[in-house]
C-alpha positions as CSV (number, residue, x, y, z in Angstrom):
1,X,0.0,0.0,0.0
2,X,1.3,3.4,-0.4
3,X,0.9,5.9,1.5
4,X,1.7,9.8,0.5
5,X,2.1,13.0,3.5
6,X,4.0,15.9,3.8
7,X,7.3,15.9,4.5
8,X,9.3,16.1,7.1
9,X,13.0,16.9,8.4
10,X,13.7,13.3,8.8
11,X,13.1,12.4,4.8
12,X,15.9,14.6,3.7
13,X,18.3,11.2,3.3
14,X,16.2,9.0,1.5
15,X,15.1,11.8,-0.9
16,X,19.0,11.8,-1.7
17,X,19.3,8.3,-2.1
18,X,16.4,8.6,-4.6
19,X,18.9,11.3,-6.3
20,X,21.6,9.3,-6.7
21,X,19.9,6.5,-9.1
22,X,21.1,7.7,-13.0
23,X,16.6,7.5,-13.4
24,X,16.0,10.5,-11.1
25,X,18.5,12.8,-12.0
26,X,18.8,12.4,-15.5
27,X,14.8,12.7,-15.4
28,X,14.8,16.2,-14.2
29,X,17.2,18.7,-14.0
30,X,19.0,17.5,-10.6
31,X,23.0,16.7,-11.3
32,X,24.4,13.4,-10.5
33,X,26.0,13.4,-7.2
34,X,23.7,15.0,-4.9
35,X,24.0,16.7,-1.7
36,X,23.1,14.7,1.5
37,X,23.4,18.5,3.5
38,X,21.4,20.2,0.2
39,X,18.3,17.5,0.9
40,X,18.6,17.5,4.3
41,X,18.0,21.0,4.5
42,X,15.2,21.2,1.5
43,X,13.1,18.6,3.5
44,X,13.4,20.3,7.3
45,X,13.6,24.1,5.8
46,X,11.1,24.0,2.6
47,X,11.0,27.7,1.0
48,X,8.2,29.5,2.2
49,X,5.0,28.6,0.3
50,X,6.4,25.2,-1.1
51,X,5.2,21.7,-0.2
52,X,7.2,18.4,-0.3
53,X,5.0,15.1,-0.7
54,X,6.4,11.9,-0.2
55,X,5.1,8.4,-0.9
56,X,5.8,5.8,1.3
57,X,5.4,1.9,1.0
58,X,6.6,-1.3,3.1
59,X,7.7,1.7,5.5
60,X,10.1,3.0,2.4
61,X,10.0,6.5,1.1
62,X,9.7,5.6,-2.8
63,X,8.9,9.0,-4.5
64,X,8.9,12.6,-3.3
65,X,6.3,15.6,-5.3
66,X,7.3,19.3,-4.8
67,X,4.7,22.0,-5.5
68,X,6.7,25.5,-5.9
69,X,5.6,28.9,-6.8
70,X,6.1,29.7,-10.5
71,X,7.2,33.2,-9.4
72,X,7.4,36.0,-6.3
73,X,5.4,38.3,-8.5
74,X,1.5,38.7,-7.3
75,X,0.2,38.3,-10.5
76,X,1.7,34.9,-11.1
77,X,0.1,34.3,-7.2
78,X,-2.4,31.4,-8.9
79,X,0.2,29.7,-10.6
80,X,2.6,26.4,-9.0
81,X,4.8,24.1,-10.4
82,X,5.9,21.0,-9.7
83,X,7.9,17.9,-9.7
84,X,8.2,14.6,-9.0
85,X,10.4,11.5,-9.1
86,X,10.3,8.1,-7.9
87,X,12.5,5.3,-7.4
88,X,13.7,3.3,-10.1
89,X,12.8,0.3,-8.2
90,X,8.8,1.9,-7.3
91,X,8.2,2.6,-11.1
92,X,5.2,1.6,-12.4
93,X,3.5,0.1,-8.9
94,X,1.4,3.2,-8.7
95,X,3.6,5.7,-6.6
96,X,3.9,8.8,-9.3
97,X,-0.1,8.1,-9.8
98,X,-0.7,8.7,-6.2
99,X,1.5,11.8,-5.8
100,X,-0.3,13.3,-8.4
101,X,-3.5,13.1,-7.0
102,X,-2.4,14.1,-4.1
103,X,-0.5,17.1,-5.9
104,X,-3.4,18.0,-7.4
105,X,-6.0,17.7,-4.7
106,X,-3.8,20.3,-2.6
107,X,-3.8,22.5,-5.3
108,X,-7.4,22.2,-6.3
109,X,-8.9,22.2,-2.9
110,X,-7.0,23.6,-0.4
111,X,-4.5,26.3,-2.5
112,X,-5.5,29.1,-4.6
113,X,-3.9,27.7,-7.7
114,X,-5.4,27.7,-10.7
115,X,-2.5,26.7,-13.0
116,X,0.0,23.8,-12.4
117,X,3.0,23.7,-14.6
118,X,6.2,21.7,-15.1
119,X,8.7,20.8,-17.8
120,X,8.9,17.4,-18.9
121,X,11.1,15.5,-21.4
122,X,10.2,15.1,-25.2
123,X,10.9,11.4,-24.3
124,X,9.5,10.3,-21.0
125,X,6.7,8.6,-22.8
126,X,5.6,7.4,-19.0
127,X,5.5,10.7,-17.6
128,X,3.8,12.6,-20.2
129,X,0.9,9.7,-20.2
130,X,0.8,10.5,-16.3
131,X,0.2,14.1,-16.5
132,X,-2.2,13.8,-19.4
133,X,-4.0,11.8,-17.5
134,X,-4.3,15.1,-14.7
135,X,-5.3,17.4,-17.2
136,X,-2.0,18.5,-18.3
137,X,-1.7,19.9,-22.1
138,X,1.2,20.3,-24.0
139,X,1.8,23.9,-24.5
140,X,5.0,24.2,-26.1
141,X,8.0,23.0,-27.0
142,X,11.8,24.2,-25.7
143,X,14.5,23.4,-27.6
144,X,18.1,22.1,-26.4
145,X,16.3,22.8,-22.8
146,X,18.9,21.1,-20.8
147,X,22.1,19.4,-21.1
148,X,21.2,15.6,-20.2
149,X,23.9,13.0,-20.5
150,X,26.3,15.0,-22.9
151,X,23.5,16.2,-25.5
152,X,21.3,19.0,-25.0
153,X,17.5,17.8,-24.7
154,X,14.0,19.2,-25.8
155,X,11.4,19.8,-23.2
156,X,7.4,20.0,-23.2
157,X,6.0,22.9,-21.4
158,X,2.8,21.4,-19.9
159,X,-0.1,23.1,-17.7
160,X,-3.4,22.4,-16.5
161,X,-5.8,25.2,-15.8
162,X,-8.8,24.5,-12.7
163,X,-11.9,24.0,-14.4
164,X,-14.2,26.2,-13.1
């Protein structure tokens, strides 16, 4: 069964562990060798207005969602995005699925967001399925977005607007 709740200062080392499988940070735009002190830190001090979710099975964090503010500016206040990764070992069992829905329960029902956004690669087939799934549309495309294992890689700009 997994189980998904906010994080806490404890969950900062096996959020790092998740970031140092080739999977998690070639999947976003985390760099290999990770920071034990860096995680630490992002799971007991979260920026203010950010919130860390972490799924947990057979008493194992497996996956961690962040939902950030797209900007400080007040007219971008309706607008978050997020991230997610899970580990290599936890894919398809159900974990990214039920951060989502908890991602976007907070955001529909308990923030005043309207807009969810997040960058995704041209080639995570899995991922993009997922966030269509959620409502997520493919707005664009970015060009050489990041450098990913010696080649610069395109990105999908995806959002999904509240319906009313």
């Amino acid at each position: 069964m997994i189980t998904v709740r906010r994080a806490h200062a404890d969950d900062g080392d096996a959020a790092w562990r998740i970031f140092q499988e080739h999977d998690a940070y070639s999947g976003t735009l985390q760099l290999p060798y990770p920071s034990r002190d860096v995680w630490r830190k992002r799971a007991a001090e979260p920026a203010e207005g950010d919130y860390m979710l972490v799924a947990e099975a057979d008493g194992k964090l497996v996956g961690h969602a962040g939902l950030h503010k797209a900007s400080t500016s007040p007219r971008r206040a309706h607008a978050m995005t997020l991230g997610i990764v899970v580990a290599s070992d936890w894919h398809g069992k159900g974990v990214s699925t039920a951060l989502m829905q908890a991602i976007v329960d907070l955001a529909d029902r308990w923030l005043p967001v309207t807009r969810l956004e997040l960058t995704v690669y041209t080639d995570n087939e899995r991922a993009i399925a997922l966030y269509k799934r959620f409502g997520f549309e493919i707005e664009g495309t970015h060009r050489g977005y990041a450098l990913r294992d010696g080649r610069y890689a395109d990105t999908y700009s995806m959002a999904r607007i509240k319906a009313k």
